[in-house]
C-alpha positions in Angstrom: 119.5 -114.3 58.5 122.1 -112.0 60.6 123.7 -109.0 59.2 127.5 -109.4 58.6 130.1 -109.7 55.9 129.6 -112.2 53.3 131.7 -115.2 53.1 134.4 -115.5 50.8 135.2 -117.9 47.8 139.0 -116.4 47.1 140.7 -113.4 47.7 139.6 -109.8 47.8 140.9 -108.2 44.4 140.9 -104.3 43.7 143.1 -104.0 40.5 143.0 -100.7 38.6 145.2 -98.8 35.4 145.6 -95.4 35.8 145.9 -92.8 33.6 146.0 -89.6 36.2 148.3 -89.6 39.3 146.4 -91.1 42.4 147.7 -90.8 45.8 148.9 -94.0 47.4 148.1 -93.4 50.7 144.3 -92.3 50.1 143.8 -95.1 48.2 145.0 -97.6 51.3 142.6 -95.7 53.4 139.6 -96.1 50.8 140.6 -100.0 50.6 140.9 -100.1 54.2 137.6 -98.7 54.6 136.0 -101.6 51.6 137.8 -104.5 53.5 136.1 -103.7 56.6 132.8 -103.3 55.2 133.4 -106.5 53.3 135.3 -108.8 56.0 133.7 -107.1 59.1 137.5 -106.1 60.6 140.7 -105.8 58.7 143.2 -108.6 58.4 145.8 -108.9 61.1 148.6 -108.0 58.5 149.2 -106.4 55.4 152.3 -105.2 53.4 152.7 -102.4 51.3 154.9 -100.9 48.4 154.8 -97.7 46.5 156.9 -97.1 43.7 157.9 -93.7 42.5 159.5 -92.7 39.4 163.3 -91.9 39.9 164.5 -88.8 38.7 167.4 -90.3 36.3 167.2 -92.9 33.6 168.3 -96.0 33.5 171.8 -94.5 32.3 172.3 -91.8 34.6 170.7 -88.8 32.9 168.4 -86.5 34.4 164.7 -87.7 33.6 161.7 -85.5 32.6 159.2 -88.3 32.5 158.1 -91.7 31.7 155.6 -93.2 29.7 154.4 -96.3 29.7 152.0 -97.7 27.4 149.4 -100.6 27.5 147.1 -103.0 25.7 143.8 -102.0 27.6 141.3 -104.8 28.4 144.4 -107.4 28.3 146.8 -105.8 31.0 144.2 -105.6 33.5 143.2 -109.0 33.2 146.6 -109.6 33.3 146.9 -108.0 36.3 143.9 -110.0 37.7 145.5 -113.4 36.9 149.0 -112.1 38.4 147.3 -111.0 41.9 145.0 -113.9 42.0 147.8 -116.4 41.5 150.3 -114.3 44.2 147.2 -114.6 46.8 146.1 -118.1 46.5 149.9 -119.1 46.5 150.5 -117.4 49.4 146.6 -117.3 51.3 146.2 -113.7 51.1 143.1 -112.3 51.6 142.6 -109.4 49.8 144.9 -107.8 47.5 145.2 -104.0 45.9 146.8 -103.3 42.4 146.9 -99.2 40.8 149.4 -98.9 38.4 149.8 -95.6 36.3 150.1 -95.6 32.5 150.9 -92.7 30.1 153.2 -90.1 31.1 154.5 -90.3 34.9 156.6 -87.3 36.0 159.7 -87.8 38.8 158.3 -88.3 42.0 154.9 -89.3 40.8 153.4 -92.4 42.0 153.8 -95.0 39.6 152.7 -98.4 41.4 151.0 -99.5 44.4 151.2 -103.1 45.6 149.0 -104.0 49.0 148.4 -107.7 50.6 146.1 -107.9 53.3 146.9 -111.8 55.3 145.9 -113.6 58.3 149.8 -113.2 59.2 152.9 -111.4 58.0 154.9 -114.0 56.2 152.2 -114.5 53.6 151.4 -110.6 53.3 155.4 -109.8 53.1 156.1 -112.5 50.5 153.1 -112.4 48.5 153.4 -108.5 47.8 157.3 -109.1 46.7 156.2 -112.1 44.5 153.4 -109.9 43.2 155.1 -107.1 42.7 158.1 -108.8 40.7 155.6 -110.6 38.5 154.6 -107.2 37.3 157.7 -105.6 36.7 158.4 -108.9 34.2 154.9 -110.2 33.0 152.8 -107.1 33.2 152.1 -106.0 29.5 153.9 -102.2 29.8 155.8 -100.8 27.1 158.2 -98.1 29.2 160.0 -95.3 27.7 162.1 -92.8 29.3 161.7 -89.0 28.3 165.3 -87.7 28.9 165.7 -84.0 30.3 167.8 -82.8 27.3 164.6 -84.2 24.9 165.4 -87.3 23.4 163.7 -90.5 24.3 164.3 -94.5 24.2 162.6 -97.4 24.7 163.3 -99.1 27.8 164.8 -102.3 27.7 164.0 -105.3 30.3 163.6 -104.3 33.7 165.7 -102.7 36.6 167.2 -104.5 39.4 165.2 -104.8 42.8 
């Protein structure tokens, strides 16, 4: 039997909550570093987004944090079924999810989206569709922390 990656029934999938800041770009590198060991060479394309959380709220104000809550156990399998759906829509091959919860200070990493594809086209558009699907199905409760101490609940979702 020769050494060598294994072959692969679906996509790739590395989908993680977290409740401490992470840096987005050490976590590409340890990805990159799991896809090769897994598919023997990276894919020829990926796409990538990291989302930081803007210093002013949704109406302007300065912004000391945000918090975002979760139901553990159901919004990462959430998460699963969203990046799993995204990659066999689009024939991704592997797929990376981290996306903080509790509070997230301005500046702070808040999401990180990356879709590894035999091509661009399906990397670019499955990391957009992927990406939108968790800013309107993912099950996170936001509220915004407002400089001058009062908070709100945030309701639906920013533009893109």
């Amino acid at each position: 039997m020769a050494d060598g990656p294994l072959p692969l029934d679906g996509p790739l999938l590395a989908i993680a909550v977290e409740p401490a800041p992470f840096d987005p770009l050490q976590s590409l590198a340890a990805w990159h570093t799991k896809l090769a060991a897994a598919l023997g060479d990276l894919p020829a394309a990926e796409s990538h987004f990291i989302g930081r959380v803007r210093p002013t709220a949704a109406g302007g104000e300065a912004l000391s944090a945000l918090e975002l809550e979760h139901y553990p156990g159901m919004t990462e399998a959430q998460l699963h079924t969203l990046a799993s759906a995204a990659a066999a829509r689009h024939g991704a091959t592997a797929v990376l999810v981290r996306h903080r919860v509790g509070r997230v200070l301005p500046g702070e990493s808040i999401v990180l989206v990356a879709v590894a594809a035999s091509r661009r086209g399906p990397a670019l558009r499955c990391c957009q569709e992927l990406l939108e699907a968790l800013k309107h199905e993912a099950p996170f409760w936001k509220r915004e922390w407002l400089a001058a101490g009062s908070s709100s609940w945030v309701q639906g979702n920013t533009p893109l």
